[in-house]
Backbone as CSV, one residue per row, in Angstrom:
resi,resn,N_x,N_y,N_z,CA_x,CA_y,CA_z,C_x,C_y,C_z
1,UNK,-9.213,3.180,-18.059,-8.913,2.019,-17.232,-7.740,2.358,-16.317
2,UNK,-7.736,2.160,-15.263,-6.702,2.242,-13.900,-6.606,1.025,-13.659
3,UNK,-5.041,0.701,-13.518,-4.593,-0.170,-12.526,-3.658,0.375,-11.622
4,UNK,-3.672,-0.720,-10.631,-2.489,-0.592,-9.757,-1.643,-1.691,-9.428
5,UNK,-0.365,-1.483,-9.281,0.568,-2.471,-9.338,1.213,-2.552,-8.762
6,UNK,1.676,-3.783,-7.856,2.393,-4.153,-6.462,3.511,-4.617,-7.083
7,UNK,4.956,-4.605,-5.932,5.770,-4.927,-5.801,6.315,-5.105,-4.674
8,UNK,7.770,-5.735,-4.503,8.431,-5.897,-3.431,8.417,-7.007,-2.603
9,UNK,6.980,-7.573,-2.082,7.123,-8.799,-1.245,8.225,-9.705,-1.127
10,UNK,7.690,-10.290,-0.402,8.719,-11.635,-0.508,9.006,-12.309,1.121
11,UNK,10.026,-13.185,1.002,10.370,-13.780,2.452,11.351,-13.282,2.964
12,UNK,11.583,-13.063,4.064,12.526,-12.222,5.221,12.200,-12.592,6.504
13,UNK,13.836,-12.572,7.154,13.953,-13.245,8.245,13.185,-12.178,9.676
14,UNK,12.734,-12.627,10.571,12.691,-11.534,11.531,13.753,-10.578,11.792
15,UNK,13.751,-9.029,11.910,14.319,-7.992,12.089,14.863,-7.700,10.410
16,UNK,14.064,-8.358,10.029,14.759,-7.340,8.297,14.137,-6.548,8.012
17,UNK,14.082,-6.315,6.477,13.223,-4.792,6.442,12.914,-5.506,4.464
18,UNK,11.665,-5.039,3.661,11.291,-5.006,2.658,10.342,-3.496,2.502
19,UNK,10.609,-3.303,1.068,10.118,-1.925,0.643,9.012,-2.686,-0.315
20,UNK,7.859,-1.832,-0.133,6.901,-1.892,-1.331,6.530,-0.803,-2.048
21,UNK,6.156,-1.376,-3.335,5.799,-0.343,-4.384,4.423,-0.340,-4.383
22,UNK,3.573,0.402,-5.406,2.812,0.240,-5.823,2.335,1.526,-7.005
23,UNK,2.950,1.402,-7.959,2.245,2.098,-9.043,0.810,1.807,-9.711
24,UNK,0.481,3.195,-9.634,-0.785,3.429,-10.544,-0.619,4.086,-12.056
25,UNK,-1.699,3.435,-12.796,-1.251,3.828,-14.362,-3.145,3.310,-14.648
26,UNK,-2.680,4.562,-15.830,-3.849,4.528,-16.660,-4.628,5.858,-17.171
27,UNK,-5.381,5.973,-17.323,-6.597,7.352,-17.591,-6.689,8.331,-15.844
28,UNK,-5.661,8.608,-15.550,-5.483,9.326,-14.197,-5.844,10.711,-13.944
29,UNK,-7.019,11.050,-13.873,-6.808,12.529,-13.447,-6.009,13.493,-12.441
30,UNK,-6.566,12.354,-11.113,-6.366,13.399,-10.052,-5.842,11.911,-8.702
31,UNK,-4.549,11.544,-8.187,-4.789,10.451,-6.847,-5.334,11.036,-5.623
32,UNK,-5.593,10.858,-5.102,-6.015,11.714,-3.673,-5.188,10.092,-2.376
33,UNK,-6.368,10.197,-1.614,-5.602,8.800,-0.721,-4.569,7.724,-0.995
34,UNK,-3.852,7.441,-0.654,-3.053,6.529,-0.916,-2.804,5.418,-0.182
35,UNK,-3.080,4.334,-0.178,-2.868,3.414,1.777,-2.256,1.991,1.346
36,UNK,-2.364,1.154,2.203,-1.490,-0.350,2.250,-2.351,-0.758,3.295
37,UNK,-2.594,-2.206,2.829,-3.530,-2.942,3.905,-3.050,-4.223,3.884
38,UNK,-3.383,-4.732,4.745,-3.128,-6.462,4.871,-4.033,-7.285,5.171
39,UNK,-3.769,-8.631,5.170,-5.149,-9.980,5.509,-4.028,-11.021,5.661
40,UNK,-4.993,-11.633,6.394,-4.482,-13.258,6.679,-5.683,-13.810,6.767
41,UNK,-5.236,-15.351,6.041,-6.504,-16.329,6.526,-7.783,-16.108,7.282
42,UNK,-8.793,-15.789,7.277,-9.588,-16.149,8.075,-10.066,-14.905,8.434
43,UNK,-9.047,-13.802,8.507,-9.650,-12.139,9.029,-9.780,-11.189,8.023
44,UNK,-9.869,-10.223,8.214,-10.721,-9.016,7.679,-9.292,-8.443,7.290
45,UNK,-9.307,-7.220,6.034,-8.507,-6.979,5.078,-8.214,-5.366,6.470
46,UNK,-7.288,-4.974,7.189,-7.005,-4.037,8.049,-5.826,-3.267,7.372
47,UNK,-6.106,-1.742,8.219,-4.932,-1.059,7.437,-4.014,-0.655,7.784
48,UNK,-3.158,-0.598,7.272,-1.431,-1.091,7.873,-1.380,1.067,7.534
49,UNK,-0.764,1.384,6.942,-0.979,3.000,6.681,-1.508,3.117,5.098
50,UNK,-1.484,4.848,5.436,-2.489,5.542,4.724,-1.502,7.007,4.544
51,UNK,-1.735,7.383,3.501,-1.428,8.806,2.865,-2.378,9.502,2.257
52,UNK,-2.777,10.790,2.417,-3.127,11.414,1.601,-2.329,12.799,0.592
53,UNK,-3.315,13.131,-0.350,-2.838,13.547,-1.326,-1.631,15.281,-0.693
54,UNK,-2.400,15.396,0.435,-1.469,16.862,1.590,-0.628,16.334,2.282
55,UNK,-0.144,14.866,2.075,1.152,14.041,2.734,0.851,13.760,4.298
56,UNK,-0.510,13.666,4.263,-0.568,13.525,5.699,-0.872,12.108,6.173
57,UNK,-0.273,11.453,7.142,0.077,10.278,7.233,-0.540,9.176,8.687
58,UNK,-1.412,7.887,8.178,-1.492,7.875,9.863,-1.225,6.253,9.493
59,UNK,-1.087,5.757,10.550,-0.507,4.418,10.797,-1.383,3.446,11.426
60,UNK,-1.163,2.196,11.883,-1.861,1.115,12.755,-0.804,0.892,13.755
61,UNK,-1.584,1.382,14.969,-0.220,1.039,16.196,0.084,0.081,16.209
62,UNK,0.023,-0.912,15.859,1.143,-2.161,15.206,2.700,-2.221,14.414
63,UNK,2.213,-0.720,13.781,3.318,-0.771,12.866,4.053,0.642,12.893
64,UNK,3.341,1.302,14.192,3.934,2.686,14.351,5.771,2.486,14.754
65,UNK,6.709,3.513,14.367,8.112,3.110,14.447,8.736,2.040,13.721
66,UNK,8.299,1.977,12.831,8.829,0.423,12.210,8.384,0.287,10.970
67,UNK,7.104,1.127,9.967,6.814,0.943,8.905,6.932,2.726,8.410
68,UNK,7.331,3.253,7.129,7.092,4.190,6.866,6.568,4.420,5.558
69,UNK,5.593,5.146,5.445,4.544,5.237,4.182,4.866,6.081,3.584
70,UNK,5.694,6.159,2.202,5.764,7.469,1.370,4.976,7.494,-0.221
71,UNK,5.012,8.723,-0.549,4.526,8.970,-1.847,5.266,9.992,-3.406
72,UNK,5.005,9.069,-4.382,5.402,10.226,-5.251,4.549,10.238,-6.229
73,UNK,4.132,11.804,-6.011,2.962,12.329,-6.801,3.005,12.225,-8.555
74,UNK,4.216,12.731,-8.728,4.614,12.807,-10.274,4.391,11.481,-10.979
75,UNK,4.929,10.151,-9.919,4.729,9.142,-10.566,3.461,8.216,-10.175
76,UNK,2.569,8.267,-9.170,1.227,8.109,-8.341,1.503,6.830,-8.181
77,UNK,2.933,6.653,-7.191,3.486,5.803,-6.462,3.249,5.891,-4.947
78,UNK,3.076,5.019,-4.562,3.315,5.111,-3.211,4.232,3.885,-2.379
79,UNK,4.701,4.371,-1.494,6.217,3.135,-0.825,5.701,2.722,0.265
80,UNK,5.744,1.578,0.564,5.545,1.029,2.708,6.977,0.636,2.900
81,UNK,7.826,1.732,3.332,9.552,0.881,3.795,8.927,0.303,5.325
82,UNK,8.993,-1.075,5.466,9.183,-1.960,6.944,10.368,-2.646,7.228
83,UNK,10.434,-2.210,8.086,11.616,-1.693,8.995,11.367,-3.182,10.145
84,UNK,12.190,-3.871,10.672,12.044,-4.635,12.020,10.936,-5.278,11.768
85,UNK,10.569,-6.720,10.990,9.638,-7.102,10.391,9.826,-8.029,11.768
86,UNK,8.464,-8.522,11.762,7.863,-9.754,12.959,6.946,-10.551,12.334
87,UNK,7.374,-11.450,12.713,6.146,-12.827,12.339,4.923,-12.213,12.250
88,UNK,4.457,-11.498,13.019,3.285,-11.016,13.060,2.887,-10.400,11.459
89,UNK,3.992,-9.908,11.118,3.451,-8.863,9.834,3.554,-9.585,8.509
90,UNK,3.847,-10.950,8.679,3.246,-11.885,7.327,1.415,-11.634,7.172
91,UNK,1.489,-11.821,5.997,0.211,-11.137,5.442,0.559,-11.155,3.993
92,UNK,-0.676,-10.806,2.708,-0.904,-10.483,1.976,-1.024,-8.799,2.109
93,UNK,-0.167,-8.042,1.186,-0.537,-6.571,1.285,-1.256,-6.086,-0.070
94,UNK,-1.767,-5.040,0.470,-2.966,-4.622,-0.512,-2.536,-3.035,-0.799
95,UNK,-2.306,-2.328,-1.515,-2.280,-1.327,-1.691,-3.490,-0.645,-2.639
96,UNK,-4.413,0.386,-2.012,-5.727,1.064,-2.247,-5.333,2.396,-2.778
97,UNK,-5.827,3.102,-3.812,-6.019,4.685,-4.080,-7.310,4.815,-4.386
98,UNK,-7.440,6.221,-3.984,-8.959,6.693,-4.801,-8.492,7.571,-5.741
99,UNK,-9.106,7.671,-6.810,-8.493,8.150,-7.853,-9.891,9.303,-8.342
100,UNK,-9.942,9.855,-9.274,-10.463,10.748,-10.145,-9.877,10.030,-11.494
101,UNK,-11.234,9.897,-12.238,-10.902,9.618,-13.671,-11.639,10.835,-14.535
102,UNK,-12.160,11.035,-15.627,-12.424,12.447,-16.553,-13.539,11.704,-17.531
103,UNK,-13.103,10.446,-18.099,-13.708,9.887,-18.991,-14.092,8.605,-18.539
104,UNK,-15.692,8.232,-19.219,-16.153,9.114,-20.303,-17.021,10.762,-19.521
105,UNK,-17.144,10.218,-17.920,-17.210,11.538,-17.027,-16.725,11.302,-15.544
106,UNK,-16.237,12.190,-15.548,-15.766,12.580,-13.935,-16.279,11.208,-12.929
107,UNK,-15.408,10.695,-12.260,-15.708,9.836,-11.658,-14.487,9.604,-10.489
108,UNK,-14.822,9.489,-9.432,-13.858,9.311,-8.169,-14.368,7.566,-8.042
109,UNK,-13.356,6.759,-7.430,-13.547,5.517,-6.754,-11.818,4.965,-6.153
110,UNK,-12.366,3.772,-5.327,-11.663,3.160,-5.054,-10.718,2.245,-5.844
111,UNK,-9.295,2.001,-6.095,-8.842,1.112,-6.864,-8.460,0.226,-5.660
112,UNK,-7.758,-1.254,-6.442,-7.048,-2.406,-5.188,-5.672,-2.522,-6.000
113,UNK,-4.753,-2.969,-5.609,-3.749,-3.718,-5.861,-4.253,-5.163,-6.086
114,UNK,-3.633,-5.849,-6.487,-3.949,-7.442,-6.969,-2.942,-8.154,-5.686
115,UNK,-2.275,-7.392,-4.749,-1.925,-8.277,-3.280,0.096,-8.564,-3.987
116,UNK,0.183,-8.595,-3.210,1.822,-9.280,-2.566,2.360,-9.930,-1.699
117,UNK,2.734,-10.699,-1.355,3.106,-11.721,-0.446,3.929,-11.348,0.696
118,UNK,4.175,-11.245,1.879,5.143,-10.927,2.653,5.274,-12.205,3.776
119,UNK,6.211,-12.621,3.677,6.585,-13.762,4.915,7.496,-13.551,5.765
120,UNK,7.809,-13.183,7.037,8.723,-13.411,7.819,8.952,-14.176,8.511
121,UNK,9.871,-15.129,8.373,10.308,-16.369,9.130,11.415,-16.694,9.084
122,UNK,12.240,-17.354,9.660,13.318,-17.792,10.263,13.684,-19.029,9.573
């Protein structure tokens, strides 16, 4: 069994900054991708950034200069530091891995985060 587990959200004024977590735990073989996504009301779940397992990194020009996506392998964490938050970037965040499990056989898939709250407002 894999989960993954969010942290950090919360409310912040425009131009602040919040860090997110998101640990994975469980029967882990192997993480490969690592990413952060968001939704609001009414639209489609879009992706804010993405890591993979060779640290290679791409963003949503929305959030290029202003969000930075890191990872730590040892602990199959991954961070979104946002930087200069805007109304715009309230949302629910989602943090995704694909994982490798072993048992009871080899199996790659997608995991979700269970979401975090982010509000910026004044």
């Amino acid at each position: 069994q894999v989960q993954l587990v969010e942290s950090g959200g919360g409310l912040v004024q425009p131009g602040g900054s919040l860090r997110l977590s998101c640990a994975a735990s469980g029967s882990i073989f192997r993480t490969n991708t690592m990413g952060w996504y968001r939704q609001t009301p009414g639209n489609e779940r879009e992706l804010v950034a993405g890591v993979t397992s060779g640290d290679n990194k791409n963003y949503a020009d929305s959030v290029k200069g202003r969000f930075t996506i890191s990872r730590d392998a040892a602990k199959n964490t991954v961070y979104l530091q946002m930087n200069s938050l805007k109304p715009e970037d309230t949302a629910v965040y989602y943090c995704k891995a694909t994982i490798e499990t072993l048992r009871p056989s080899w199996r790659i898939r997608d995991y979700w985060g269970q979401g975090t709250q982010v509000t910026v407002s004044s």
